[in-house]
N, C-alpha and C positions, 0 to 999 in steps of 0.2 A: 504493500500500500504506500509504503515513503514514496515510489518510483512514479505512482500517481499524483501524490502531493505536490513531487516535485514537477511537472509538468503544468501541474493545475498553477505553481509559481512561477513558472519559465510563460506562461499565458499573461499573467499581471503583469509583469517586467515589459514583454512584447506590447502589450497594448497600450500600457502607460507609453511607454518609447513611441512607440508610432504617433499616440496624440499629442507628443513633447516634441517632435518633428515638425507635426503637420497639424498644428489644430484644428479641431471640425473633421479629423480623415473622416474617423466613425459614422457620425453624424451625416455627412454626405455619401459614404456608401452606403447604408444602412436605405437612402429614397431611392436607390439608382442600380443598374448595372449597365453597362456600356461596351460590353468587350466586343471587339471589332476580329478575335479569333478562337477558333476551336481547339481545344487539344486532344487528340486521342492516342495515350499513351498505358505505357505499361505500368503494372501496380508494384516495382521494385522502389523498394524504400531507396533507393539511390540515385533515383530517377526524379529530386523533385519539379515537377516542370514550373510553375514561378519565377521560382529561384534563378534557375539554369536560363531563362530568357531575360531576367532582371525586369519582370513586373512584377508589380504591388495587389493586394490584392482587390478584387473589379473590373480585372484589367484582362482576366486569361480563362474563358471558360473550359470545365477540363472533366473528361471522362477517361477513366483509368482502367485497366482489367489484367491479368497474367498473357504476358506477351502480345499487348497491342493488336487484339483480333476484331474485326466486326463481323459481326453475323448476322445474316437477312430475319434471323429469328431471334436475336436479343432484345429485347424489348426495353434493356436498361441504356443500352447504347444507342439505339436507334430512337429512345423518348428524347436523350439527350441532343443529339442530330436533331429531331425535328426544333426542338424548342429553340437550339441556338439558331438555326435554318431560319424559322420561319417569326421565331417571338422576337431575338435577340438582333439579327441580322447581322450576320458574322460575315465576315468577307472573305475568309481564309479558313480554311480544316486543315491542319497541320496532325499527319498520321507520324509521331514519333516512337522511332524501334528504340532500345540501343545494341551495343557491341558487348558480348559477354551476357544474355539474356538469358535465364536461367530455363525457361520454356522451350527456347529456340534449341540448346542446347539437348534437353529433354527426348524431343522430336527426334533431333538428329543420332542422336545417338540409341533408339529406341528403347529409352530407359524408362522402365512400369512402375508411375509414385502415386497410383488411383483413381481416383476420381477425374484428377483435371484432365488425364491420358484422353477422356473426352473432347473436352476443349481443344487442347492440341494438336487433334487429329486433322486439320488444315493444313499446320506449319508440316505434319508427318507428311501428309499427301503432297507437298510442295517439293519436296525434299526427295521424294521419291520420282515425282516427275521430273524433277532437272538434278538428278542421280548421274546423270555419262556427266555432265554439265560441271557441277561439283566435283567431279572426282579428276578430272581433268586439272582442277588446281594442285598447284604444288604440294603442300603442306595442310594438314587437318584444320589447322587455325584459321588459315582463310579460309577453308571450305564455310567452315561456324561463321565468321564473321561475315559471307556474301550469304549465308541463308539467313542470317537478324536481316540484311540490305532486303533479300527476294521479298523475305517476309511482309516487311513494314512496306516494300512498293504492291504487294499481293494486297493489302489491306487497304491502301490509298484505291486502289482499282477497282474497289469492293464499295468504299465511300462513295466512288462516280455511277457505280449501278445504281444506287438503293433509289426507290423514286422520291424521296424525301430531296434531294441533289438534283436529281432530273428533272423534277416537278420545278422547282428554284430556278433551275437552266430555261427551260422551257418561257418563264416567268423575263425571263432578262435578268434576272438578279446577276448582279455582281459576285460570282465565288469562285474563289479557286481552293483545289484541293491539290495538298503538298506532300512530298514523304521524305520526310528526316529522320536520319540516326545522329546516337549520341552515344560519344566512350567516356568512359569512365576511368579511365589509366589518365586521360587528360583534360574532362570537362567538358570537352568541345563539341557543337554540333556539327553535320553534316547536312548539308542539301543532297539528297539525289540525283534532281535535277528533272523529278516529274512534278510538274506544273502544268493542271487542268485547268480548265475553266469549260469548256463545254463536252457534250455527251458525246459530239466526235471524236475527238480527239483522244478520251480516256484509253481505249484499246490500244490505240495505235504509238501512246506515249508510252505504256507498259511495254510495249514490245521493243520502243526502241532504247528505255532505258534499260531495260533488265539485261538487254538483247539476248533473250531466249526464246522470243517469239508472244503469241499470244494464248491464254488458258482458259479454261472453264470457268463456268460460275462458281 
């Protein structure tokens, strides 16, 4: 219970600080949100996304799950998408992997820890289809480190199907959808270098960044 307390202190400290900075922050977030981007990243405590792009909080709406997956059937990720989409008007989906991902890893290496083996039956299926692809690299490391990259562009290409995205496209709205990684050995992010914005392009951008061609739903 101390390790509770002490959080429950490290909260007062944090919040006192913030309105010693910025008077009113509270107070003005408390009527408002405004974030102009999505996050959809992985639920690794290492991973904080805020932090690691240097906003405050209002500023970064964010849905988080074990290895960065969407699914046409989550209903916790997909509520989140719609609301940012359609309530918030976010201009940007930003699909964040990182390097050293403990799911990805999972996948790849066909290791059995339960329950989630469900979940991760994508990244397994990904992994399997670009198998000559993978194995063809040098070294195991990079193999790991381009299936976090496939993965996290597999999920941005997943973000451009769902018709919550389409519907928005369709719409004229302004959105693009992005897939970045992030390591952890140095902080840094990565662009990939898939940047959507409309329903054409989503296929045809996956195939030329992954360059392995194009995949299923």
């Amino acid at each position: 219970m101390s390790e509770l307390r002490d959080l429950l202190e490290n909260n007062r400290r944090w919040a006192a600080g913030m309105e010693s900075r910025t008077p009113g922050f509270f107070a003005r977030l408390s009527s408002q949100q405004a974030p102009r981007h999505l996050w959809i990243g992985c639920s690794d405590s290492r991973v904080p996304a805020n932090e690691i792009v240097g906003l405050p909080p209002g500023e970064l709406f964010v849905h988080r799950n074990v290895a960065n997956i969407v699914m046409h059937n989550d209903f916790s990720c997909l509520s989140v998408l719609q609301y940012a989409v359609e309530v918030l008007g976010v201009q940007h989906i930003i699909v964040c992997g990182h390097y050293g991902c403990g799911g990805v890893q999972a996948a790849w290496e066909g290791r059995q820890l339960g329950l989630v083996d469900n979940w991760l039956r994508p990244i397994r299926d990904l992994a399997q289809l670009y198998r000559d692809a993978l194995d063809r690299l040098p070294a195991d490391a990079q193999r790991f480190d381009r299936l976090c990259e496939l993965n996290v562009l597999y999920q941005a290409l997943r973000v451009g199907r769902t018709t919550i995205v389409q519907q928005a496209w369709d719409r004229g709205q302004d959105l693009t959808v992005h897939a970045w990684v992030y390591r952890l050995t140095d902080g840094l992010l990565r662009d990939l270098g898939y940047r959507v914005s409309d329903l054409a392009s989503t296929e045809s951008e996956f195939a030329r960044v992954a360059g392995l061609g194009t995949i299923g739903a």
